[in-house]
C-alpha positions as CSV (number, residue, x, y, z in Angstrom):
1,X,4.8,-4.8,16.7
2,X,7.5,-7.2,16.0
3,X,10.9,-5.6,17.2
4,X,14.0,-4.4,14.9
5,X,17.6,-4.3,15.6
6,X,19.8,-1.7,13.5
7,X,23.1,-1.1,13.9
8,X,25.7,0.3,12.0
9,X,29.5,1.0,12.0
10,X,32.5,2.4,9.9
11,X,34.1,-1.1,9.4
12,X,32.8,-4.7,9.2
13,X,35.1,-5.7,12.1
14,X,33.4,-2.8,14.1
15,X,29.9,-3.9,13.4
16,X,30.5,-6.9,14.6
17,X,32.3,-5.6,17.6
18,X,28.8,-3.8,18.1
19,X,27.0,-7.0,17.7
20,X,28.7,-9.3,20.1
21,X,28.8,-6.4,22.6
22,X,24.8,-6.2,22.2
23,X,25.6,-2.5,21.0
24,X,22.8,-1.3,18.2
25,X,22.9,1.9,16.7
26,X,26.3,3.5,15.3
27,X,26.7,5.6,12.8
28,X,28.5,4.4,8.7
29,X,28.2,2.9,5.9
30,X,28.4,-0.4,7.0
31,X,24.8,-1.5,8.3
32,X,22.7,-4.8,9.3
33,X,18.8,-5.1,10.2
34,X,17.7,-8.0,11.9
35,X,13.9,-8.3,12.2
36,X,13.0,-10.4,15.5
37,X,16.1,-10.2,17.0
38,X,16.4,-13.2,19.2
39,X,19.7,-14.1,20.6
40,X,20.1,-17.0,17.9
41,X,19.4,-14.6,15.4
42,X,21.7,-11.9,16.2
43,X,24.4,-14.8,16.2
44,X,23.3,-15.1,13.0
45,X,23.7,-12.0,11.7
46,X,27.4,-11.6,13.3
47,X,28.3,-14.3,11.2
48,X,27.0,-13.2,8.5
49,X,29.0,-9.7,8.8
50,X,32.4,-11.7,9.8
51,X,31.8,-13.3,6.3
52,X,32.1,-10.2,4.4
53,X,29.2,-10.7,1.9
54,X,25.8,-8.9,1.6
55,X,23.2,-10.5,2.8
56,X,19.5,-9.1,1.7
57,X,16.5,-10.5,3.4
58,X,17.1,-14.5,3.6
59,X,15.8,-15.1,6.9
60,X,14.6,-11.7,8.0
61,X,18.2,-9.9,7.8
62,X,20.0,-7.7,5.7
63,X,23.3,-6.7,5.6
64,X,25.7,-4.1,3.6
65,X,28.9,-4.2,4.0
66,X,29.3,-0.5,2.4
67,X,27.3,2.2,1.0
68,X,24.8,-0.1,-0.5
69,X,23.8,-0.1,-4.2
70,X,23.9,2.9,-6.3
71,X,21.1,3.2,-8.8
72,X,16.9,4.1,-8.8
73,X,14.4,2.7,-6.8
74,X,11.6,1.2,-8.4
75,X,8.3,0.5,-7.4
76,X,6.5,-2.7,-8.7
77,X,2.6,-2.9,-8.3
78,X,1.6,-6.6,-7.9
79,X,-1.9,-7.1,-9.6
80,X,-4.4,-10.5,-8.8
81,X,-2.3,-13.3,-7.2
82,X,-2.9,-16.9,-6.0
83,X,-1.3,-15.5,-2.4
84,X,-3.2,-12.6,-0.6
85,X,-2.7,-11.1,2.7
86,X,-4.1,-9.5,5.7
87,X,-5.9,-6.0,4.7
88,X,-4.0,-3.2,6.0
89,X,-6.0,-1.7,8.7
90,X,-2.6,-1.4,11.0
91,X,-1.0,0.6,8.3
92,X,-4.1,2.9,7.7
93,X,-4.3,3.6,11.6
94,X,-0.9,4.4,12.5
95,X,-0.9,6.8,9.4
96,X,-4.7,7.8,9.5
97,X,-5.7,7.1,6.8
98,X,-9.1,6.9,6.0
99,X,-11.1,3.7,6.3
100,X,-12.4,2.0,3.5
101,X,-14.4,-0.9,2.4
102,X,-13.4,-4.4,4.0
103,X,-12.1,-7.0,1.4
104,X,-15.6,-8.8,0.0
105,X,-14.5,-12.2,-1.0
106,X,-12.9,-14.3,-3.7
107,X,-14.9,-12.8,-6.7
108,X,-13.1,-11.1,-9.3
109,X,-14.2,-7.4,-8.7
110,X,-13.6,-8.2,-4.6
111,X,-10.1,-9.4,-5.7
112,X,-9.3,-6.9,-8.1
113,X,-10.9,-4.1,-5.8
114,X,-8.7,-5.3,-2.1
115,X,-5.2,-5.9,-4.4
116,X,-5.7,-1.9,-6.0
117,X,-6.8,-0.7,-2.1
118,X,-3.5,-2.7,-0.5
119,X,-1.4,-1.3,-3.1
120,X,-2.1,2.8,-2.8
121,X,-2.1,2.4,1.4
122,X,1.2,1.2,1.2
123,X,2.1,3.4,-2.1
124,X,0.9,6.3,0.6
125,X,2.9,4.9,3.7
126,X,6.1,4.4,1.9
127,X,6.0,8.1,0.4
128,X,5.2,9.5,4.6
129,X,8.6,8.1,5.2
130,X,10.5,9.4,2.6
131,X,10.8,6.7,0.0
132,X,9.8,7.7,-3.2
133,X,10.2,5.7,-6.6
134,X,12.2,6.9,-9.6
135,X,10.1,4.7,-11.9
136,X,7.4,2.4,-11.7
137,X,5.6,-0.8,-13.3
138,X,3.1,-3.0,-12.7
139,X,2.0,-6.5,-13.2
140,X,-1.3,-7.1,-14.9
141,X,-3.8,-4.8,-13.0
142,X,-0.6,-3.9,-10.9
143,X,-0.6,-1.8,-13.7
144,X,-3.4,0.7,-12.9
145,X,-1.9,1.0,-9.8
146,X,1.5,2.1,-10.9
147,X,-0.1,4.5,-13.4
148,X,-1.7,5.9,-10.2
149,X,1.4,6.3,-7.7
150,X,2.8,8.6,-10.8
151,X,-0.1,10.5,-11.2
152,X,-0.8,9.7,-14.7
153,X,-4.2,8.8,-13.5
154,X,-5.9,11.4,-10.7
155,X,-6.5,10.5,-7.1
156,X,-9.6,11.4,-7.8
157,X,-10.2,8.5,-10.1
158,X,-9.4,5.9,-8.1
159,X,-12.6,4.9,-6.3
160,X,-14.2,4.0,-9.3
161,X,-11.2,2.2,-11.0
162,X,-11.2,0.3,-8.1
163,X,-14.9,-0.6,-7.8
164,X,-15.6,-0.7,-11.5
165,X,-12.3,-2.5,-13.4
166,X,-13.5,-6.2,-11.7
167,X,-17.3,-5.3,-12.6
168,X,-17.6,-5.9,-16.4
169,X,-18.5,-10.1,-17.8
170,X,-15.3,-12.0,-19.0
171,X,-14.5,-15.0,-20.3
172,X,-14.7,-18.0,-18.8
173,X,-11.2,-19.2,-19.1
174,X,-8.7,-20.1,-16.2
175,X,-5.0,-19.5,-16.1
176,X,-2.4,-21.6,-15.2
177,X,1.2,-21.2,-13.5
178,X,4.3,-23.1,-14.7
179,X,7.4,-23.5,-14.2
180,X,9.1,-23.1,-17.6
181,X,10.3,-20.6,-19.9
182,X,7.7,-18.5,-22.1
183,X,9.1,-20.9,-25.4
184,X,8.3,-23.8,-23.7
185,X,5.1,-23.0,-22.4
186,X,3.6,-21.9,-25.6
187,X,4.8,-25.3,-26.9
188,X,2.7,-26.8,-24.9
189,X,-0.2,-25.2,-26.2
190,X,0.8,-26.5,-29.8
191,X,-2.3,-27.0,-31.7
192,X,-4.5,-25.6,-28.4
193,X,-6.5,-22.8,-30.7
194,X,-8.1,-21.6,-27.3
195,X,-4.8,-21.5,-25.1
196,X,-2.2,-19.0,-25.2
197,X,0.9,-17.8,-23.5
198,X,-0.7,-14.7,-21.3
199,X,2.8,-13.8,-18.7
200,X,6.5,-14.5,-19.3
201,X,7.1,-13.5,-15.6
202,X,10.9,-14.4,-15.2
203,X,12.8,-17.0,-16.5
204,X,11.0,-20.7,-15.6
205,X,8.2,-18.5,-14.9
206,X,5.3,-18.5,-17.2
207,X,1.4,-18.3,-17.5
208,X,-1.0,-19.9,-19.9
209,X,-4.6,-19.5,-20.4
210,X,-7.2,-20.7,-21.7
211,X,-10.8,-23.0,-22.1
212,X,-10.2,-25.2,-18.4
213,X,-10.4,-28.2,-20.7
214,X,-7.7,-27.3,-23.2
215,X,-5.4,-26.1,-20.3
216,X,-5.7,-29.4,-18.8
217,X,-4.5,-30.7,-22.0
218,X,-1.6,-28.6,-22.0
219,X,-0.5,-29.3,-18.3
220,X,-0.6,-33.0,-18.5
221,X,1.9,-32.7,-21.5
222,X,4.3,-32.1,-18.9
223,X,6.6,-35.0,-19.0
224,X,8.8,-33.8,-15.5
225,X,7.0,-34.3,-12.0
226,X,9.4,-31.9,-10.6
227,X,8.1,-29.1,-12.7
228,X,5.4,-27.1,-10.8
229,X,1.6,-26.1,-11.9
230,X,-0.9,-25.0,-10.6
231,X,-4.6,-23.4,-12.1
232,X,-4.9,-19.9,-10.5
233,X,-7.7,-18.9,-8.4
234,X,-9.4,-16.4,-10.1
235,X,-10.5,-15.9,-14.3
236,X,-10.4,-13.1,-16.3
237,X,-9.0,-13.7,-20.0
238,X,-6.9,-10.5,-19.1
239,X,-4.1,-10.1,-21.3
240,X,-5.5,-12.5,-24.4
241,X,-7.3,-12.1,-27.4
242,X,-10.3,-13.9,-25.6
243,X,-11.0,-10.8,-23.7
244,X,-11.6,-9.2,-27.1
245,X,-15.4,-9.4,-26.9
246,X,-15.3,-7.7,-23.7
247,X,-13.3,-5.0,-23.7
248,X,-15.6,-2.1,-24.0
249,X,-16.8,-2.8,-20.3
250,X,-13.1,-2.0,-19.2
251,X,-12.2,0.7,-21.9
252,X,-16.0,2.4,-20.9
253,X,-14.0,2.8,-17.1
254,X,-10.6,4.1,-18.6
255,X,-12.7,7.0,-20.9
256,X,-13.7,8.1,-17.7
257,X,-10.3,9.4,-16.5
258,X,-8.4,12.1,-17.7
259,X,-5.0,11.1,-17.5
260,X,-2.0,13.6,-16.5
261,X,1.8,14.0,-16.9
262,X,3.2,11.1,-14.4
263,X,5.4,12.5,-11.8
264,X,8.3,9.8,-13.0
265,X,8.3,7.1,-15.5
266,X,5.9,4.6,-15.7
267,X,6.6,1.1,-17.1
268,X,4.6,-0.6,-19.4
269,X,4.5,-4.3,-19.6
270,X,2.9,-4.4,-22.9
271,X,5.4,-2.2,-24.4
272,X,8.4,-2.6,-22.6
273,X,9.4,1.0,-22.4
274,X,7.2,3.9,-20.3
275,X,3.8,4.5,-21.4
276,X,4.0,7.5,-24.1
277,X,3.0,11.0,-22.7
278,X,-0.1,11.8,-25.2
279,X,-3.2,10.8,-24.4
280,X,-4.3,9.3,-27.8
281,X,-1.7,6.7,-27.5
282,X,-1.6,6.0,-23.9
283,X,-5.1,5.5,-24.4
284,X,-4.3,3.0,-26.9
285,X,-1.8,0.8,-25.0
286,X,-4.3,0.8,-22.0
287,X,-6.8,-1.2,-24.3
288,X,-3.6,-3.1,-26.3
289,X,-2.4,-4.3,-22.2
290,X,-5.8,-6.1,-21.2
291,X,-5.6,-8.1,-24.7
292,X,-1.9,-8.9,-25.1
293,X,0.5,-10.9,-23.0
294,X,2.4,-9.3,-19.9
295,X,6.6,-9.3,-20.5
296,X,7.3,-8.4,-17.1
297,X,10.8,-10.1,-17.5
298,X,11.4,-8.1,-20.2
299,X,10.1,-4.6,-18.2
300,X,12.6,-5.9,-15.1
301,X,15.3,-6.4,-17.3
302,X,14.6,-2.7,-19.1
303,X,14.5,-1.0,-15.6
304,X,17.3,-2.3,-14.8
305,X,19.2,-1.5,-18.0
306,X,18.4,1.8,-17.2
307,X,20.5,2.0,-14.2
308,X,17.4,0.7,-11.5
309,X,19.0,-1.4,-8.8
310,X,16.6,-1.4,-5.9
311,X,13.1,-3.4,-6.4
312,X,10.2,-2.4,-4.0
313,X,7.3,-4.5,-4.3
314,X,4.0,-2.3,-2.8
315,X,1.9,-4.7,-2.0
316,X,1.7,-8.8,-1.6
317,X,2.7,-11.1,-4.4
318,X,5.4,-13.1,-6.3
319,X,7.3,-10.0,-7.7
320,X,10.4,-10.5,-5.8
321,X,10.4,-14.0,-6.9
322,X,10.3,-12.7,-10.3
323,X,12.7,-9.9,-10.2
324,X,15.4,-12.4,-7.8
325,X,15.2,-15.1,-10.8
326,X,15.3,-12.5,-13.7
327,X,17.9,-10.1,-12.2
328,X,19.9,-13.8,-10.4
329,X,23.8,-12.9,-10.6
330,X,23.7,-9.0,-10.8
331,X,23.9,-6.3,-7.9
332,X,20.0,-5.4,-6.9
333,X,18.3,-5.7,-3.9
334,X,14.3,-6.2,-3.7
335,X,12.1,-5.7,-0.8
336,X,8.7,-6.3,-0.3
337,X,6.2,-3.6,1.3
338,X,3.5,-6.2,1.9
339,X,3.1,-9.2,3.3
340,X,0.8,-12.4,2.7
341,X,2.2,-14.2,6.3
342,X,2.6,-11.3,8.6
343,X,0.8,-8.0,9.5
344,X,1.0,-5.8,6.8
345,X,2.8,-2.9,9.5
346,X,5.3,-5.2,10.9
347,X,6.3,-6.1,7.2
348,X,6.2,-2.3,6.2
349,X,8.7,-1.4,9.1
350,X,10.9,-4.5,8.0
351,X,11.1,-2.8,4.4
352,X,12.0,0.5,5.8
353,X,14.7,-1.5,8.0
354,X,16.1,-3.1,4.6
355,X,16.2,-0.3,2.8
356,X,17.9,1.8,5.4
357,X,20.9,-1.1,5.6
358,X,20.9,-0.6,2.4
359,X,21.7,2.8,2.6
360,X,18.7,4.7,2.0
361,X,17.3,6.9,4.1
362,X,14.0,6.0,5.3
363,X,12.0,8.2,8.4
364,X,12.5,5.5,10.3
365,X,11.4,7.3,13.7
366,X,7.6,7.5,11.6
367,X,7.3,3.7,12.0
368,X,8.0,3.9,15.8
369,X,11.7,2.1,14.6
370,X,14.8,3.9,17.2
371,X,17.1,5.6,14.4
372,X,20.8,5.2,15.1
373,X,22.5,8.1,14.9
374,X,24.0,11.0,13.1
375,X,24.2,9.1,9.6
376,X,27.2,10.1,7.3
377,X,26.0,7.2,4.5
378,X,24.2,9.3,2.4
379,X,26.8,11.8,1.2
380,X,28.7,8.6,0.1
381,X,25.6,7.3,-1.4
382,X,25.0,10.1,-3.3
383,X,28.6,10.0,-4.5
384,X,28.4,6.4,-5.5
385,X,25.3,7.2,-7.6
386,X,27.1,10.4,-9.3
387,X,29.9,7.5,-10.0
388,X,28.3,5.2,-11.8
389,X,26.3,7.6,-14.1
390,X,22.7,6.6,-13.2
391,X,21.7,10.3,-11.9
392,X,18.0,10.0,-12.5
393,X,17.4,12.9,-14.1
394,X,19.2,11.5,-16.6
395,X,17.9,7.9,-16.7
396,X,14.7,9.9,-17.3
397,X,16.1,12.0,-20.2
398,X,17.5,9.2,-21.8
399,X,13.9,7.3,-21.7
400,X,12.4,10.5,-23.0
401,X,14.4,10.5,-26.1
402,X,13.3,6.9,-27.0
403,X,9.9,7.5,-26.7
């Protein structure tokens, strides 16, 4: 396992005392995780505290010059994306999990059925070391797996979500990344009956889909070289009104499950507030998210309206990308769980590293990671929360009365 340096002081000038005295550990508010910690990397990082600004997880370190941010934690479910990573055998073994069925290609159950699998290990492994989400969303069929880690859908129902929501025929119509706002996208697709605007990611982020022909169309009416696009890997129609004739096969799997009260909100990207607690409706918007387009700009701009601030993506995708663009000028910090480049337990214990700098208080001794010592941060945390008026009990009252 890759190897982590924490250390942590009272003062910036005494963390990087500790630093250029090779001293980890410490005790205060003021914290730093390096991930790797080579000697050019640790010189790094010291220069990074002597400049006095955070730093959150350019080049594998992250550092808080105080307390860290006040606000809720969110988890964000990635669903199907171009990137994938290694499955997360480590993660099950060191926790024990059980074993389950090994990834079974690039087919669109096999996809769909290995992204919902990565997502509840590493729901599961983040909750054994004491980080728990105040809310949660998901993107696309990141979705089911965010109603899930609530509890709005039953453990129970998982295995056949899993096996069955790839299953059903679809469309034959391909998606296609660009790099401009939702507007301009779905000019492109100006007098394109059979292409439409299907995820407004984050701003310059956007997804059309479509017949392959007509998208083709659309993406060589890109006058700029320098904008990116790319056809994505996999087809579905989710998310349009082409998957219309096919929506019984998925709605057949939903009217299996008996949904529950969720534990903590649960974020619909449909919507753009948390799903609503009766079943007739929420059974409603499951059906209304597979056919119209996914605003998950709009959903991380709600959260963090709401008084979110830290972003935990639980699994492998482009969510951090998407929340660093929307959220770009405003205190939040986002760390990933999983990892497309890197086993998926080395990236786990680098999360928990970040999210201890950044004053949470993550069981870090569970991932085999030395704590420092005695930590005094999280009275001030809790103080700094109270401060700023984002209790979560009340974020979720608040979200209650809207609904």
């Amino acid at each position: 396992m890759a190897d982590v340096l924490l250390a942590a002081a009272h003062s910036p000038g005494d963390l990087l005392a500790a630093l250029r005295a090779g001293r980890p550990g410490g005790t205060g508010p003021c914290r730093v995780a390096v991930l790797d910690p080579t000697p050019e990397r640790v010189d790094h990082a010291a220069a990074v505290v002597a400049a006095g600004e955070p730093w959150r997880g350019t080049g594998d370190l992250w550092y808080t010059p105080g307390p860290g941010l006040a606000g809720g934690v969110v988890f964000l479910f990635p669903g199907l994306d171009a990137r994938t990573g290694p499955a997360p055998d480590d993660v099950r073994t060191w926790f024990g999990l059980p074993a389950e069925p090994a990834p079974g290609g690039a087919t669109l159950d096999a996809r769909t059925g290995a992204t919902l699998r990565l997502n509840r290990v590493l729901d599961t492994a983040l909750r054994r070391i004491g980080i728990a989400p105040d809310a949660v969303a998901g993107h696309s069929a990141g979705e089911w797996s965010a109603l899930f880690s609530a509890g709005t859908f039953p453990a129970g129902a998982f295995e056949d979500l899993a096996r069955d929501m790839g299953a059903p025929p679809v469309p034959d119509v391909v998606f296609a990344a660009v790099g401009l706002s939702a507007p301009a996208a779905a000019r492109l697709a100006e007098g394109e009956p059979r292409v439409v605007l299907s995820h407004d990611n984050a701003p310059g982020m956007s997804v059309l889909c479509g017949d392959e022909d007509a998208v083709a169309r659309c993406l060589s009416r890109i006058a700029d070289p320098a904008v990116p696009r790319r056809v994505l890997p996999f087809r579905s129609g989710f998310h349009t009104p082409m998957l219309a004739p096919y929506l019984s096969g998925f709605t057949a799997v939903f009217d299996r499950i008996a949904p529950g009260a969720p534990t903590v909100p649960v974020w619909s990207a449909t919507t753009v507030r948390p799903y609503p607690a009766d079943e007739r409706p929420l059974r409603a918007l499951l059906a209304r998210h597979l056919l119209e387009p996914v605003r998950f700009r709009q959903v991380l701009e709600g959260l963090y309206e709401a008084g979110a601030r830290v972003f935990v993506q639980v699994g492998c995708g482009s969510l951090p990308r998407f929340a660093a663009a929307t959220l770009a000028g405003r205190p939040h910090a986002v760390v990933s769980a999983g990892s497309t480049g890197r086993p998926q337990l080395d990236q786990l214990r680098w999360a928990a590293a970040a999210l201890w700098a950044e004053g949470r208080t993550p069981d870090l001794g569970a991932l085999g990671l030395i704590p420092p010592g005695g930590d005094t941060v999280a009275a001030a945390h809790r103080a700094a929360v109270a401060t700023v008026g984002v209790a979560i009990d009340e974020i979720h009252r608040n979200w209650k009365g809207r609904l």
